[in-house]
N, C-alpha and C positions, 0 to 999 in steps of 0.2 A: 262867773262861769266856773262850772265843779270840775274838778280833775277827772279826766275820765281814767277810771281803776280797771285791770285785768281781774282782780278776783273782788267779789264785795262777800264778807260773811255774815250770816243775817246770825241772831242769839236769842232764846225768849228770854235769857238775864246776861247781865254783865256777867263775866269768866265764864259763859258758858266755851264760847271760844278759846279760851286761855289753854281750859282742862282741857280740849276735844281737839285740835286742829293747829292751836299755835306755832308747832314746829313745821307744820307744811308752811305757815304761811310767813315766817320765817328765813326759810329756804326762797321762797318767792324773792320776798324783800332783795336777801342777797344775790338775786338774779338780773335786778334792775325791776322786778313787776311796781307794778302799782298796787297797794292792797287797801281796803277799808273794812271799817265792823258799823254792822247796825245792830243797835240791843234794841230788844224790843220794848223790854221794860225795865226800870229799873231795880227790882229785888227785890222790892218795899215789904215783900211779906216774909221774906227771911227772916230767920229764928235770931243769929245773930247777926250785928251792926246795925246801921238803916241807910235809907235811899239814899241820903247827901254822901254819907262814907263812900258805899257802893260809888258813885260816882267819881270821887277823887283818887279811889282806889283806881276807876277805870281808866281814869287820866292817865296815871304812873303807868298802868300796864302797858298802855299804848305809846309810852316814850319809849319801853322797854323793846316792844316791837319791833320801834321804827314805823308805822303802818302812816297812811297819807289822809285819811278820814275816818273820824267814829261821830256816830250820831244817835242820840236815843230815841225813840217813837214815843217814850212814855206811855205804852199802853197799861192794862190793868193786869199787871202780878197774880197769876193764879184765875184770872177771869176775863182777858183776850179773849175776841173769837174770831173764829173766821169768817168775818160778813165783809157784806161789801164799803163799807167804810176804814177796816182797816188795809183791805186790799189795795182802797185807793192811797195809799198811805204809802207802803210798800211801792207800786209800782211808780208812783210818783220820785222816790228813791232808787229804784231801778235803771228809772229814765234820766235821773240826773246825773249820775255816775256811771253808765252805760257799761256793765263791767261782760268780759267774755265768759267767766267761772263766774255761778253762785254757790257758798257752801250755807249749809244749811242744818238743824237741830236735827237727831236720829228720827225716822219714820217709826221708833215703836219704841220707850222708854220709860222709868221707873217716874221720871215729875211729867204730871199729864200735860204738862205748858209744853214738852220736848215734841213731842208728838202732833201739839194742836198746832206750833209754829213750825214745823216741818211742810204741812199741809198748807197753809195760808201763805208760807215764802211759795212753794210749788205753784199753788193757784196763781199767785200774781205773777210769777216770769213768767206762765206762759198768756194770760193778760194781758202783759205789758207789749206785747209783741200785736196787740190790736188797734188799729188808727183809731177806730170809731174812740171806744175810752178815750176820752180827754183827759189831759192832766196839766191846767195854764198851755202854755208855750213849748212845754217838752215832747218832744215827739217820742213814737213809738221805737219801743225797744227791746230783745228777748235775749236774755243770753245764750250762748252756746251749750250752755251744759250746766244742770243741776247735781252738786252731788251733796250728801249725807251724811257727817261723820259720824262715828261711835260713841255713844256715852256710857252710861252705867248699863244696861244690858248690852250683854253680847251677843253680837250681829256677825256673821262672816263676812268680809270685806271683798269689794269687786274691786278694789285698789287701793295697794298700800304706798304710804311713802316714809321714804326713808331718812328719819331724821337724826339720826344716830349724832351729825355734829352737832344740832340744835340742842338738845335735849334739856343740858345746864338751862340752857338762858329760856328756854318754856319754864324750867322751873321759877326760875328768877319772876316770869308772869305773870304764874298763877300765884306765888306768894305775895305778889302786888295787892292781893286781897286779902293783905293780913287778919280780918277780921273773919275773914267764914273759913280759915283752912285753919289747919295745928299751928298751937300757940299756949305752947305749957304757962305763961304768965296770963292766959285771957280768965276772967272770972264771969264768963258769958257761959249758957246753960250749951252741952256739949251737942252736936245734932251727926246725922251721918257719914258727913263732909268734914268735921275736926278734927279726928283723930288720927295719929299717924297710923294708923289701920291703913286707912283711905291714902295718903302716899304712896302707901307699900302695893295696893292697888292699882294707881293709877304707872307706879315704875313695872310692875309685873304686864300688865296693860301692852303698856308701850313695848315691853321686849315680846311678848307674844306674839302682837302684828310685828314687830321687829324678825320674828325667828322664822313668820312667815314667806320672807323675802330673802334672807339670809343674808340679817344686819343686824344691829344692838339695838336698835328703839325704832318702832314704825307709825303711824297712824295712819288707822282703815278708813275706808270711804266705803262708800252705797251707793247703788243707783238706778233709779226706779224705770228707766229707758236705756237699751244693749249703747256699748261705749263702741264707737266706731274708730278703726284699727285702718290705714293706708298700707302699711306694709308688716306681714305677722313676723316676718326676722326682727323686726322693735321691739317683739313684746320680750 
């Protein structure tokens, strides 16, 4: 029987989570949440490393986390689609981990995989919420709430979080991928993600949704349905 998780984040590759959402989820962990990542695919068509690294690299990340499940789908790197075979896939996943939060790849981004697994996670939560779909023994399941986080295009955020104490140890993360980030000793051909350009980046990034809140480091969310508010003295 799977552990049933609060938040599951779905990825079209391994670190896509690391870079995008890590420190939220993070702050979970040290909440008591339950958290899991699903990659959708393994990377295989990255410039540098390959799949099996990718893979052990995803391991380390996820001790580094702390997170309670990761699991790959193995889909096709750069040629996933959104049909109904991998839907049934997803919602199959959906239903085994039954999570209240799903996060999910930006709705509009620079790698077209960001964007097709944004849409294909979407379609299946609200899916999975249908009896009729079978999936074995698992019964029907929809999470509470879809959100979106930011990747390499900027998006305005409908919720930021503030992860100013996490920050280090996201880094710690995403360096778990020593092969596709900066690495002055790598003699692998350089791509848009190696450079400490790209660091400087993703810290400017994080203070920006950060300054948007008025904190030191934040990450934004999206969300394609209005966020429902009980009492507006919360917000």
């Amino acid at each position: 029987m799977a552990i049933k998780l609060d938040i599951l984040a779905f990825a079209a590759h391994p670190d896509d989570v690391e870079l995008s959402c890590s420190g939220t989820l993070l702050h979970h962990i040290a909440m008591g949440k339950k958290v899991g990542i699903i990659d959708l695919t393994r990377g295989e068509l990255g410039t540098r490393g390959s799949a099996d690294l990718r893979d052990l690299e995803a391991q380390k990340s996820s001790k580094i986390l702390g997170i309670h499940a990761r699991e790959n789908l193995g889909l096709a790197d750069g040629f996933f689609e959104n049909n109904h075979e991998n839907q049934l896939k997803i919602i199959a996943l959906i239903r085994k981990y039954q999570p209240e939060l799903v996060l999910a790849n930006a709705v509009n981004d620079r790698h077209i995989d960001h964007s097709r697994a944004a849409e294909l996670v979407h379609n299946a939560c609200f899916l999975s919420g249908l009896s009729k779909i079978t999936t074995g023994n698992l019964v029907a399941w929809r999470p509470k709430r879809i959100l979106h986080y930011i990747q390499d295009y900027y998006a305005t955020p409908d919720i930021v979080m503030d992860i100013s104490p996490w920050y280090e140890k996201k880094k710690e993360c995403i360096l778990a991928f020593s092969s596709q980030f900066y690495n002055p000793e790598s003699k692998e051909p350089e791509t848009p993600i190696s450079s400490l350009g790209f660091f400087n980046f993703l810290e400017a990034r994080s203070r920006e949704m950060g300054r948007c809140i008025g904190v030191e480091y934040g990450e934004g969310f999206t969300s394609k349905t209005p966020l429902q508010v009980k009492n507006l003295t919360d917000i």
